[in-house]
KOLMAR-694949 format. One line per 10 residues: their letters; for each residue x, y, z of C-alpha. Coordinates in Angstrom, 3 decimals, always signed. Layout:
KOLMAR-694949
a) X Y Z; ... $
***
This chain:
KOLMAR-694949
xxxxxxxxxx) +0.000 +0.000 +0.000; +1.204 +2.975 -0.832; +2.019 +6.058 +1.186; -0.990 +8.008 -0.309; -3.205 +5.191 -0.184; -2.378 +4.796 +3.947; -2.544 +8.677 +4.843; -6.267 +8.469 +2.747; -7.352 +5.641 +4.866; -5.792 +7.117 +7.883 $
xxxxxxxxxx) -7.874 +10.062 +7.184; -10.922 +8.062 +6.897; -10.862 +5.917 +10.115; -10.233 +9.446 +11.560; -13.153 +10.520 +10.204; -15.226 +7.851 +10.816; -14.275 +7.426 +14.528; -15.072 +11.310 +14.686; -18.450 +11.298 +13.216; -19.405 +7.924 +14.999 $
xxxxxxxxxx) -18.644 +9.659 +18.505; -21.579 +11.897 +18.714; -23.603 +8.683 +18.082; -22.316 +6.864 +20.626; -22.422 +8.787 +23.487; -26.265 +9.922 +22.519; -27.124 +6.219 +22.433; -26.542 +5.905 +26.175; -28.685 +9.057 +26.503; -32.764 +8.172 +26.771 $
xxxxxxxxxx) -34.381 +10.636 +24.703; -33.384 +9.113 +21.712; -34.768 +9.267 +17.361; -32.915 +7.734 +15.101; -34.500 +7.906 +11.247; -33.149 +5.333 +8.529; -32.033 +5.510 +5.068; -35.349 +5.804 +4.090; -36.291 +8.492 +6.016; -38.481 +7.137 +8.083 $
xxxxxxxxxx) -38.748 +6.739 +12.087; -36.956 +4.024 +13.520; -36.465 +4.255 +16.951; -38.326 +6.641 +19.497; -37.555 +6.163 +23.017; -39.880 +6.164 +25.689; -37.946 +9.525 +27.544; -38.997 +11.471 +24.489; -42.366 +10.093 +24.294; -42.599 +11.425 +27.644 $
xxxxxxxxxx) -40.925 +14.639 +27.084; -42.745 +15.316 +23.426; -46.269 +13.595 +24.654; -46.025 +12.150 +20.918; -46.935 +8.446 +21.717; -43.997 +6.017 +19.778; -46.495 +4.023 +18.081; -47.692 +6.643 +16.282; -44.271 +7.587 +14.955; -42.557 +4.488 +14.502 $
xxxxxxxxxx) -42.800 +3.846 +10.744; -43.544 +6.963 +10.021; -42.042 +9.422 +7.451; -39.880 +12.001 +9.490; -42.381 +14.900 +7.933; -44.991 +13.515 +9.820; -42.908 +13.546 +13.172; -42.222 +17.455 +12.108; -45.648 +18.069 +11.978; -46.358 +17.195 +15.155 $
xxxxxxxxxx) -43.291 +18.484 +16.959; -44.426 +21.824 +15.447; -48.201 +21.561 +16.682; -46.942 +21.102 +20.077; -44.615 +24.517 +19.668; -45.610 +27.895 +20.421; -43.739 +28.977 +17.231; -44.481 +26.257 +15.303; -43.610 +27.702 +12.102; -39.539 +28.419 +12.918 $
xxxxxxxxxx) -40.263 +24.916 +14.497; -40.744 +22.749 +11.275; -38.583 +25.446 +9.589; -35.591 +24.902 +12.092; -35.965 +20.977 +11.774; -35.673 +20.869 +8.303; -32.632 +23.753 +7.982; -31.038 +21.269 +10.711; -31.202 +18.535 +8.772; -29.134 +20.280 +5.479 $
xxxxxxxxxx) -26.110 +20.434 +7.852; -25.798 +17.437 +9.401; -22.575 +17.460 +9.820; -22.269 +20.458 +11.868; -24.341 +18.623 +14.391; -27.002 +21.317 +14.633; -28.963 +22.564 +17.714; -32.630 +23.520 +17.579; -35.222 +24.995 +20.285; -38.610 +23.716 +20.534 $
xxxxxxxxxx) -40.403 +26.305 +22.990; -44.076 +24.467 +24.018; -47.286 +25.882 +24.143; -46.514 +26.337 +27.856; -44.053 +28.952 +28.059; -42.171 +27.524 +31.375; -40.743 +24.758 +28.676; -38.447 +24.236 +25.900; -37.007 +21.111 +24.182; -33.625 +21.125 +22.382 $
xxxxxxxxxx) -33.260 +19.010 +20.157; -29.189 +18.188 +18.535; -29.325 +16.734 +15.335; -26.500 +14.447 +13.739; -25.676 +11.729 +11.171; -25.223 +7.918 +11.022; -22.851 +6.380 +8.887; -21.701 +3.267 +6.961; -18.154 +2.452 +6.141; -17.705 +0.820 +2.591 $
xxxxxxxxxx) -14.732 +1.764 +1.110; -15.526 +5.860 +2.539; -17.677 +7.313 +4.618; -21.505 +7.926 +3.424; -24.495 +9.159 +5.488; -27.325 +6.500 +5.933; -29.846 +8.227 +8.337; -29.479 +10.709 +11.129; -30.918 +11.017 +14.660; -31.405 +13.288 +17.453 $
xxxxxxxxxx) -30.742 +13.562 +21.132; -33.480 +16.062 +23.223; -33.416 +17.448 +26.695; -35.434 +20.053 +28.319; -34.086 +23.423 +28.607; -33.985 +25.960 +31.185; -36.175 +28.526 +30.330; -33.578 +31.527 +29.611; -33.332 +34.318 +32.456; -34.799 +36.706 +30.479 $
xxxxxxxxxx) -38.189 +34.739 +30.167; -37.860 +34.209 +33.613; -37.571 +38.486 +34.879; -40.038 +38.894 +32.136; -42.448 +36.643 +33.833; -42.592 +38.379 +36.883; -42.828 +41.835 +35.428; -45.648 +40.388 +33.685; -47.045 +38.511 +36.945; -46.826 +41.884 +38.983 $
xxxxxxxxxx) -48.612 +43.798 +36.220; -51.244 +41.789 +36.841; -51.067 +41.600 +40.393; -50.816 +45.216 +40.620; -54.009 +46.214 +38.636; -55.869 +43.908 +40.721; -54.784 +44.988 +43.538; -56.180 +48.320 +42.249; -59.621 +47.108 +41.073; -60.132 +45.506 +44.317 $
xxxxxxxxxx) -59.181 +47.945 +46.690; -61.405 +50.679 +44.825; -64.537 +47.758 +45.185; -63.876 +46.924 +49.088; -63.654 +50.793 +49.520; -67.034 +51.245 +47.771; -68.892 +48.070 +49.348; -67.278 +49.323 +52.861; -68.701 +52.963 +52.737; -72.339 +51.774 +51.740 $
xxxxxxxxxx) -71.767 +49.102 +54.590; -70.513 +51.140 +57.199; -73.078 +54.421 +56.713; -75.803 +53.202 +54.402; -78.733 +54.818 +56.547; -77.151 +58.078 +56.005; -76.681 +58.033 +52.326; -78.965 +60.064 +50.162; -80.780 +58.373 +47.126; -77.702 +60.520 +45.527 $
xxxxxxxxxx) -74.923 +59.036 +47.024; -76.002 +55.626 +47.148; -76.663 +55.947 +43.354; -73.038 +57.005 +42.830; -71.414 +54.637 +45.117; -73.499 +51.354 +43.162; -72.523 +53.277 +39.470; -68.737 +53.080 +40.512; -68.892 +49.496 +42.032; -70.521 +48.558 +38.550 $
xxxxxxxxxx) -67.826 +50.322 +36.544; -64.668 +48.715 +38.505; -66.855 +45.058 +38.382; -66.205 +45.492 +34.570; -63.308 +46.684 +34.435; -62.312 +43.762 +36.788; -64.242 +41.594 +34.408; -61.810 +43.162 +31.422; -58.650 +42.634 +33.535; -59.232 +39.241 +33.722 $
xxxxxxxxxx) -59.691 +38.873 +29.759; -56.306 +40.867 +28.983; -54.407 +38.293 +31.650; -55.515 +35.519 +29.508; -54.681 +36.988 +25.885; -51.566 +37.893 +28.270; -50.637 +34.224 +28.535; -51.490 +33.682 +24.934; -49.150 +36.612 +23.690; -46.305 +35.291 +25.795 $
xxxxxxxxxx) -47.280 +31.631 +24.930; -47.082 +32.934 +21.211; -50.546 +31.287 +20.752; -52.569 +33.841 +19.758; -54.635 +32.517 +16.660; -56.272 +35.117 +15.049; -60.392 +34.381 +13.269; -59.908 +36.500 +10.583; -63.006 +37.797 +8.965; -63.802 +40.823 +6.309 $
xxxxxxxxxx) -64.577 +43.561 +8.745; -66.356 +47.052 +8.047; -63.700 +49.179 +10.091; -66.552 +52.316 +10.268; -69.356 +49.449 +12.162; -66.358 +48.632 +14.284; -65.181 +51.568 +15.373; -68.846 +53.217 +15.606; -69.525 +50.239 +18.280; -66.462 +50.954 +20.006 $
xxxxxxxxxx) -67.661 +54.360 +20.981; -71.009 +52.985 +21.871; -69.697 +50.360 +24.284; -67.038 +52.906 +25.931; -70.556 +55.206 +25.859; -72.540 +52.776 +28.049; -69.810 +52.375 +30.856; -68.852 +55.910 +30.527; -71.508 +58.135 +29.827; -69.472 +61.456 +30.762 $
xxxxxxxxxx) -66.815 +60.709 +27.763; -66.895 +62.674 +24.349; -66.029 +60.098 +21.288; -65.802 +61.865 +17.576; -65.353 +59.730 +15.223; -63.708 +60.971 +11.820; -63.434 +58.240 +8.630; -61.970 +59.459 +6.043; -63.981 +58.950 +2.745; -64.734 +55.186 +1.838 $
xxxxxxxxxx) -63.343 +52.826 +4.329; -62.410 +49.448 +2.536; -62.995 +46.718 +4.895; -59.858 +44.565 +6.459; -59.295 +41.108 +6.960; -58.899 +41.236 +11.345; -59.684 +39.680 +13.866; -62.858 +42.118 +15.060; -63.321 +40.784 +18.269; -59.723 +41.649 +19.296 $
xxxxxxxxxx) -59.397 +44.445 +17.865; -61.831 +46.052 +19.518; -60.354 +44.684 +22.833; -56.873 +46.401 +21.801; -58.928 +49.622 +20.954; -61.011 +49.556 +24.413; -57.177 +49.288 +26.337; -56.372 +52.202 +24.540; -59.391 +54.216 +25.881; -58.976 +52.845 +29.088 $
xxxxxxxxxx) -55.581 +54.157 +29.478; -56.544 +57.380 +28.398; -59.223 +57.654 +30.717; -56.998 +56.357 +33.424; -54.548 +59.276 +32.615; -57.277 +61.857 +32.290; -57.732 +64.181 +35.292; -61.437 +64.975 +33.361; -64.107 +63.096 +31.366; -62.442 +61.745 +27.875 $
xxxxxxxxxx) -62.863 +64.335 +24.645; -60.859 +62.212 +22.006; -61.507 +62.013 +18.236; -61.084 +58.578 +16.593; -59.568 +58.903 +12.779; -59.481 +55.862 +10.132; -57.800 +56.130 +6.896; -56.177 +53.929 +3.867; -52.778 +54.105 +3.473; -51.484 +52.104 +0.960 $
xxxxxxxxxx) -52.200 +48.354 +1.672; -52.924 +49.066 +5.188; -55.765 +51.435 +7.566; -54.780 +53.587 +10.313; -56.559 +54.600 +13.386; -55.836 +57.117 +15.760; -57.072 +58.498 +19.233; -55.872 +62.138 +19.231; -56.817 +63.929 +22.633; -56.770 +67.183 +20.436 $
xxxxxxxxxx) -54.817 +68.949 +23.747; -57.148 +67.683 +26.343; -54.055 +66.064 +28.080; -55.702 +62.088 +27.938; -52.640 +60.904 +26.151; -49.420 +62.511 +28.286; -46.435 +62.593 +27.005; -44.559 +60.131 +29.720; -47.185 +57.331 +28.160; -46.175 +58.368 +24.430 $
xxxxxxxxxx) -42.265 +57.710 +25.415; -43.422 +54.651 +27.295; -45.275 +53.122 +24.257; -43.162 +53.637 +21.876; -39.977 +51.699 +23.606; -40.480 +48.161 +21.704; -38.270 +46.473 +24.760; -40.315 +48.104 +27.536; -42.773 +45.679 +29.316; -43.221 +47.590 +32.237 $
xxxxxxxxxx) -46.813 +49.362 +30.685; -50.429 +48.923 +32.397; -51.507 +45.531 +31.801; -54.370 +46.922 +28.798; -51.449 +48.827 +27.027; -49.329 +46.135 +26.617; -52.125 +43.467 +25.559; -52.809 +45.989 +23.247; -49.734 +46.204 +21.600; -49.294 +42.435 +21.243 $
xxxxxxxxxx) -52.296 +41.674 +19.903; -52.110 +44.829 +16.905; -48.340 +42.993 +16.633; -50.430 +39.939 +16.219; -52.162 +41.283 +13.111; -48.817 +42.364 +11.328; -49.763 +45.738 +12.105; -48.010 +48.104 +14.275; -48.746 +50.580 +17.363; -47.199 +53.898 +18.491 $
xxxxxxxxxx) -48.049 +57.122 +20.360; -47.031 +60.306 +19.568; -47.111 +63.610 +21.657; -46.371 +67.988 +20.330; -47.847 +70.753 +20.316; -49.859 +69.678 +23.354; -51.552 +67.320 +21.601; -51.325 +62.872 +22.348; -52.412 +60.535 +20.005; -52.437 +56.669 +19.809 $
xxxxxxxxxx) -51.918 +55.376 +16.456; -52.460 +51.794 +14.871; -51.876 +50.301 +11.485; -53.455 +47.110 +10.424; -52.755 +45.281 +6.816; -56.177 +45.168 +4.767; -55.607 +42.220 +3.765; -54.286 +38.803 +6.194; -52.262 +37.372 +3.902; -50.106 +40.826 +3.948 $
xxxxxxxxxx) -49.750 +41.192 +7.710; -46.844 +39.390 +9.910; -48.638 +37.836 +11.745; -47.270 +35.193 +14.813; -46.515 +32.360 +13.707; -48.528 +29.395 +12.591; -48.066 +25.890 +11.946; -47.528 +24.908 +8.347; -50.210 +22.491 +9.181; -52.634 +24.915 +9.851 $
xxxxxxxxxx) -51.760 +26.919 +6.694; -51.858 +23.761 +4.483; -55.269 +23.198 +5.857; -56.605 +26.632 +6.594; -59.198 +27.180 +3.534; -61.421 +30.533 +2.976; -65.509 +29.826 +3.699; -68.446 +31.933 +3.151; -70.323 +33.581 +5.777; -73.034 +31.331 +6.897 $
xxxxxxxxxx) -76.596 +31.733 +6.139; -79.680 +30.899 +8.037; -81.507 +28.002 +6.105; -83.326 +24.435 +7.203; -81.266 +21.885 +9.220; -81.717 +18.384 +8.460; -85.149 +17.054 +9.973; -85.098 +19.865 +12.733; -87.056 +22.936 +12.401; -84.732 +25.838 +13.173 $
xxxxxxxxxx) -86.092 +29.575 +13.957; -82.588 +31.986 +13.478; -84.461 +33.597 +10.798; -86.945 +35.477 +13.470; -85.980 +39.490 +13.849; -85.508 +38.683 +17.436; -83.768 +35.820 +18.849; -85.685 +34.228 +21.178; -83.863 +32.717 +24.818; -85.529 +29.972 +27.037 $
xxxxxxxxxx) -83.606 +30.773 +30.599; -84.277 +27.561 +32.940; -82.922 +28.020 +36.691; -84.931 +27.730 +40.132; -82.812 +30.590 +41.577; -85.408 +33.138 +41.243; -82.855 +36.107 +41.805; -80.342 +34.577 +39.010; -83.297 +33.940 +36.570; -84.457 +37.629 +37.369 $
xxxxxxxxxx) -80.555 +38.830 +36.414; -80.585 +36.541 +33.363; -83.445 +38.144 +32.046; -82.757 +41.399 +32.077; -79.170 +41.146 +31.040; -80.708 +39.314 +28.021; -83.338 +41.288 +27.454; -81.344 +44.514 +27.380; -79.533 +43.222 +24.561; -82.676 +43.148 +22.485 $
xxxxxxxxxx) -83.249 +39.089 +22.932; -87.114 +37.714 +23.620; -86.464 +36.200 +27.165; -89.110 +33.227 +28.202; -88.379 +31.801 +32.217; -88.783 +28.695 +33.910; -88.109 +27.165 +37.226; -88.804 +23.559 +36.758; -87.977 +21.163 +34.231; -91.506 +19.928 +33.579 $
xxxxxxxxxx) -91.940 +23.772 +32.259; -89.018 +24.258 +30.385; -90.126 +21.038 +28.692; -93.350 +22.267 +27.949; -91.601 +26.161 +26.813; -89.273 +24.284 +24.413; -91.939 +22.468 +22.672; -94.265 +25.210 +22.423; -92.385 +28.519 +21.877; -89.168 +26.939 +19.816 $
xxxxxxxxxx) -86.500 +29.114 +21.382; -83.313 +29.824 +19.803; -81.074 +28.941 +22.777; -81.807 +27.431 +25.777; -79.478 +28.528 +29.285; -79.892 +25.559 +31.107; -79.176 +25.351 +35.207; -78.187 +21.720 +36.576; -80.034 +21.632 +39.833; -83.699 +22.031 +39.808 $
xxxxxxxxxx) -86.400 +21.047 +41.783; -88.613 +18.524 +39.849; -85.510 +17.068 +37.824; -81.733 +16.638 +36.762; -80.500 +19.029 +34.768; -78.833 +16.468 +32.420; -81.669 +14.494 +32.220; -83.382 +17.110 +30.843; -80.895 +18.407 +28.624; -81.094 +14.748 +26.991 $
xxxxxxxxxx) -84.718 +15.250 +26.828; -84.244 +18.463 +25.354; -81.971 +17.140 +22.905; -84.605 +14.379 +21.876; -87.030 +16.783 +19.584; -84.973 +20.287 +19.539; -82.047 +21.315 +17.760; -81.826 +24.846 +19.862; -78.192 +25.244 +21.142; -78.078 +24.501 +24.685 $
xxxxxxxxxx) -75.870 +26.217 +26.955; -75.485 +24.761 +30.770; -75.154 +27.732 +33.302; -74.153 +26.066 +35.820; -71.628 +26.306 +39.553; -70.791 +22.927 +39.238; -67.355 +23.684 +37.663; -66.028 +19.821 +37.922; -64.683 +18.606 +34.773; -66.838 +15.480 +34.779 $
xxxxxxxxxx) -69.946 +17.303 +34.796; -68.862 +19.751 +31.738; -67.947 +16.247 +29.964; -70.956 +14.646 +31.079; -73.456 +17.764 +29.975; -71.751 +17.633 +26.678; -71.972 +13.655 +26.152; -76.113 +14.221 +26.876; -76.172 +16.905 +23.858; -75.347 +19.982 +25.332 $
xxxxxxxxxx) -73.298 +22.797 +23.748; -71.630 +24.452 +25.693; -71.193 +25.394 +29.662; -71.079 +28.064 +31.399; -69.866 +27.957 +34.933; -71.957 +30.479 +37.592; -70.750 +33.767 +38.453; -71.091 +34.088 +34.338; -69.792 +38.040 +33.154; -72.142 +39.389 +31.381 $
xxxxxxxxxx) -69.650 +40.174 +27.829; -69.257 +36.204 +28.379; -72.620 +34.972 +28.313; -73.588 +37.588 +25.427; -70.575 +36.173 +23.580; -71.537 +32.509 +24.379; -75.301 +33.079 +23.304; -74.475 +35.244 +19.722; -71.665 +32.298 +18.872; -74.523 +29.620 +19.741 $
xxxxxxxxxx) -76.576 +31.254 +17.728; -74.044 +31.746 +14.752; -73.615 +28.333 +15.159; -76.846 +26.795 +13.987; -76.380 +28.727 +10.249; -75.812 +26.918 +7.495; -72.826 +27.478 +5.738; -73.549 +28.006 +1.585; -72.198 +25.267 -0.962; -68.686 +24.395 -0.685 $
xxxxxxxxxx) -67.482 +25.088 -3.734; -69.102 +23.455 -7.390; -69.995 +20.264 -5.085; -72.904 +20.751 -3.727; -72.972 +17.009 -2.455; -69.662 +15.597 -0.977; -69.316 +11.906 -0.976; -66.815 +9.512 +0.498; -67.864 +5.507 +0.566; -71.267 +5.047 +1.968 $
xxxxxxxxxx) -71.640 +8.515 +3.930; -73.170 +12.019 +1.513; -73.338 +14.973 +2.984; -75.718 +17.321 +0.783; -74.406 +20.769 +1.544; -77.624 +22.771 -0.347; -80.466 +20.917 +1.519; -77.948 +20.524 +4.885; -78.501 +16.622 +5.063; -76.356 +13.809 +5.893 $
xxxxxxxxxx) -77.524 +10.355 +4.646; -75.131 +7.088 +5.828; -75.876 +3.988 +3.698; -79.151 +5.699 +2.299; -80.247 +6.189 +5.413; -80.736 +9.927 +6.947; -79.082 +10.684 +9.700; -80.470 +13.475 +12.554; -77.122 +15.923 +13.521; -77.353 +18.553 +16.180 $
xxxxxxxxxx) -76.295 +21.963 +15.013; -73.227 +21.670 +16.259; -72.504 +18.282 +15.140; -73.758 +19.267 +10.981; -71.301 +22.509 +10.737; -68.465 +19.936 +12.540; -69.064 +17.335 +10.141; -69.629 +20.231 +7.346; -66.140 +21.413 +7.626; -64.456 +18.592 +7.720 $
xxxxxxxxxx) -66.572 +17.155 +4.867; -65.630 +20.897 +3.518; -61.573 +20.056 +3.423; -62.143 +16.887 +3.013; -58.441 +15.022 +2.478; -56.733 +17.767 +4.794; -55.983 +17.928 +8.514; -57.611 +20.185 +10.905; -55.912 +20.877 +13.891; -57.723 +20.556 +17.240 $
xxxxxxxxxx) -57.768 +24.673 +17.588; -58.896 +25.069 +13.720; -61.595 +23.171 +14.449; -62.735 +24.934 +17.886; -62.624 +28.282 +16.482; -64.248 +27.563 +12.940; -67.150 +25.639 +15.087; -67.205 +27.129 +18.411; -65.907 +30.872 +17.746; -62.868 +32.736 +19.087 $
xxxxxxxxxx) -62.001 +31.995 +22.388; -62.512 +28.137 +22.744; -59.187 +27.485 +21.093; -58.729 +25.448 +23.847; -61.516 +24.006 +25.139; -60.653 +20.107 +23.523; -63.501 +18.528 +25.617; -66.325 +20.154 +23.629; -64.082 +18.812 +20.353; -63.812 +15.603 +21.115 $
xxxxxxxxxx) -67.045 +14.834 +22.761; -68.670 +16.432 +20.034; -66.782 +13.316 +17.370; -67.266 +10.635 +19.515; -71.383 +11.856 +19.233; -70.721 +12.224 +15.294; -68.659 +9.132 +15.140; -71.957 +7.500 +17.038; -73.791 +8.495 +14.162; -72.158 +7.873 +11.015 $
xxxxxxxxxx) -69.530 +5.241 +11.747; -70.477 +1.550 +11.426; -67.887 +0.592 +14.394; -67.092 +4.093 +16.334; -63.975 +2.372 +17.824; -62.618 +1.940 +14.448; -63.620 +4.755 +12.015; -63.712 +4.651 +8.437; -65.026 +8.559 +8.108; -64.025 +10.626 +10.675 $
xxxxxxxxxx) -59.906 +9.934 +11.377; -57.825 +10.991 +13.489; -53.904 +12.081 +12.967; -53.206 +11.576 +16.534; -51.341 +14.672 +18.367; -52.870 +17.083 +15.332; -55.940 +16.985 +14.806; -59.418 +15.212 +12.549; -59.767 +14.893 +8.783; -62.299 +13.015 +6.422 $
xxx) -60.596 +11.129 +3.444; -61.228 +12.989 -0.018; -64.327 +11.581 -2.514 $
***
């Protein structure tokens, strides 16, 4: 052999005992993956089953894409995620390191990739693997945690101090308060109850923000409706304030999320008013420019917006705003739009962009899941159901309120009531049974204990001849009961003291719910073995047979018979069938297929419709 010949092998073994090393000392490590040749999943240990939640069975076989996916569903930047995998795996060699941050932002996975090799006459790469451990969450996340926990803290703190004070003067002197006084002191315990009741919602898009798991329900939006109902909502709690709003020309309407943008706008005001020595006098502006709308709050001198809050606003690192500020900011951020404050001449002003269109904005990340099976649908129109008479189509939505606390049924009603619904009572079940089959309500806010009956007994009753929405209001808050009320047919659940924003949300998305969406595109009939679902006359027929679906269960079955050969994730299908705000509410989800599966699936324990891609979410094979 000559001396070439040696040196190149030399070289080789060299190499080959260097690139072997990493995979020897990960092999004693437990969290283990090793993918073959041909790409697919050979070995996943139990450690990183139990790290990942990913169950091996359901990777072990499996194309490494698949594995991706659901590393990436279980990210809170799912997205860099799937990106960062497959960037990893173009430089093996270099034994790359990626982060998997998880939904919950107190963990993160990292995840070093690196390459397997055969020796046959050189060195060639046969598969690669990859050793995980969890991370320390960094020291940043940690100090920004408890900024974030004391904001909280601190402005409830507030809220609750400004409460006990009221509660404890009308306590402590209430036969010497005037009609006057007593009036004033129940108008300011009302006004801090909200704004406790708001609190609460920015500490959970709080957790979202930080948990980068804000998904957004975009819908075309008429920015002029949604600003005008802005200024009468901030109207009704205070009454004193001056709102002008200015549109400029022709607003276009923009692809947002309304309901959260009107959250980011009422933080605004509220920070305004906070900083306000008088009663607000601010003029809101909207106009185009370019591919995106701008709106701003201009205190016109009136010294709402001071200039320390301007500064404060417009520092991108600072964290340290009021609670509503900074929710504000992330969820504008959140639409790919952007959010500043600027202060001269004696004049503040808040000012927000937001793109027109979604597919423009930068918006957080999402998984390339959910954007391979995110698909466009109409809005949905009020038609028949299948074999149940619906009533949506009445001017006035009409509410069947069943609870034998006369107080809470007296609260109910009202609250209702002021919101323009037709509000019908009842205190026993035999009466509600008799409303419901007489007067066709819309919704039905059913209580659990009554007198004469079970509340779940009669929501299964219920269920039996009306396809009304039925929403439990309830204080038993144990998860067994919400699972149980669901498994009997119920909708949703409400647990008692319900906010009154909450149960007006709850009833309008019930009663979005039981529209029919239009066609789905030039099929007006999607079929798939022995199961049709005709999307015109909204009826499902399995083996020529028709089947009876709740509301809820037709627009589940509807969208997945809608992208039918694609995968919708767990929180697609909450929002598009639920609403915003249930993203995470999996109980309803998979009670709700384990009804449908009931229905349509010869053996439910082994579907042929309705599959699952375990980790990810539900999809129906394509016609």
């Amino acid at each position: 052999m000559g001396t070439a010949q040696l040196t190149e092998q030399i070289q080789v073994e060299q190499a080959l005992r260097s690139a072997l090393q990493p995979a020897v000392q990960t092999a004693k490590e437990e969290a283990l993956l090793l993918v073959g040749p041909d790409g697919r999943v050979s070995h996943f240990s139990s450690r990183l089953e139990s790290l990942t939640g990913i169950r091996t069975a359901d990777v072990v076989g499996q194309p490494h894409s698949a594995l991706f996916l659901q590393l990436a569903a279980r990210s809170s930047t799912p997205d860099q995620v799937t990106e960062g995998l497959r960037s990893a795996l173009q430089k093996l060699q270099t034994q790359p390191e990626v982060s998997l941050p998880l939904r919950d932002p107190a963990r993160r996975l990292t995840a070093r990739l690196f390459p397997s090799y055969t020796f046959n006459g050189g060195v060639q790469v046969n598969g690669w693997g990859a050793h995980m451990h969890e991370a320390a969450a960094p020291a940043d996340d940690t100090a920004r945690t408890a900024e974030h926990l004391e904001m909280v803290t601190n402005s409830l703190r507030s809220s609750t101090a400004t409460i006990k004070g009221s509660v404890t003067s009308l306590l402590s002197g209430h036969r010497y308060w005037g009609e006057t006084e007593r009036q004033r002191y129940l108008e300011n315990l009302d006004e801090h109850v909200d704004q406790l009741s708001r609190l609460l919602d920015n500490a959970q898009e709080l957790a979202r923000l930080n948990a980068n798991a804000v998904e957004m329900e975009r819908r075309v939006t008429s920015i002029s409706e949604l600003l005008q109902r802005v200024i009468q909502d901030h109207g009704l709690r205070r009454k004193s304030d001056r709102l002008t709003l200015d549109a400029k020309g022709d607003l276009p309407p923009a692809e947002i999320d309304a309901w959260r943008v009107e959250q980011a706008l009422h933080n605004l005001l509220d920070a305004a008013a906070q900083s306000s020595p008088a009663p607000l006098s601010l003029t809101i502006s909207a106009r185009v420019q370019g591919d995106e709308i701008q709106v701003s709050l201009s205190d016109q001198g009136t010294g709402a917006i001071p200039e320390s809050l301007a500064a404060a606003l417009g520092d991108s690192q600072r964290t340290s705003l009021s609670l509503g500020l900074y929710v504000a900011r992330g969820l504008i951020l959140a639409h790919g739009g952007s959010l500043w404050s600027t202060h001269a001449n004696g004049t503040g002003a808040f000012h927000l962009t937001l793109p027109l269109k979604a597919h423009e904005a930068k918006a957080l990340p999402q998984s390339q899941l959910a954007t391979r099976a995110q698909r466009q649908l109409d809005d949905l129109q009020p038609q028949a159901t299948n074999g149940l008479a619906l009533h949506s189509t009445r001017d006035v939505a009409k509410i069947l309120v069943v609870d034998d606390d006369g107080q809470m049924l007296r609260l109910l009603k009202i609250k209702l009531e002021l919101e323009g619904f037709e509000v019908l009572t009842a205190t026993r079940g035999s009466i509600a049974l008799e409303l419901a089959a007489a007067e066709q309500p819309d919704v039905i806010l059913l209580d659990i204990n009554l007198p004469d009956s079970n509340g779940f007994e009669l929501c299964a009753r219920l269920r039996e001849f009306t396809p009304a929405p039925i929403i439990m209001v309830t204080a038993n808050s144990k998860e067994e009961d919400m699972v149980r009320g669901l498994e009997l047919g119920a909708d949703d659940y409400l647990i008692k003291p319900v906010r009154n924003k909450e149960l007006l949300a709850r009833v309008r998305a019930n009663l979005r719910r039981v529209r029919v969406p239009e066609e789905s595109g030039s099929k007006p009939v999607f079929r798939t073995g022995d199961l049709a679902v005709d999307f015109a006359q909204r009826q499902v027929t399995v083996r020529n047979q028709q089947v009876r679906l709740t509301p809820t269960e037709y627009k589940l079955l509807y969208h997945l018979a809608a992208n039918a050969g694609r995968i919708l994730t767990h929180s697609q299908l909450l929002a598009k069938v639920w609403g915003p705000g249930y993203e995470e509410d999996t109980q309803y989800l998979w009670v709700n297929i384990s009804r449908l599966r009931g229905k349509i699936e010869q053996n439910p324990s082994e579907p042929e419709y309705i599959l699952t891609e375990p980790g990810v979410g539900y999809y129906l094979p394509a016609s």
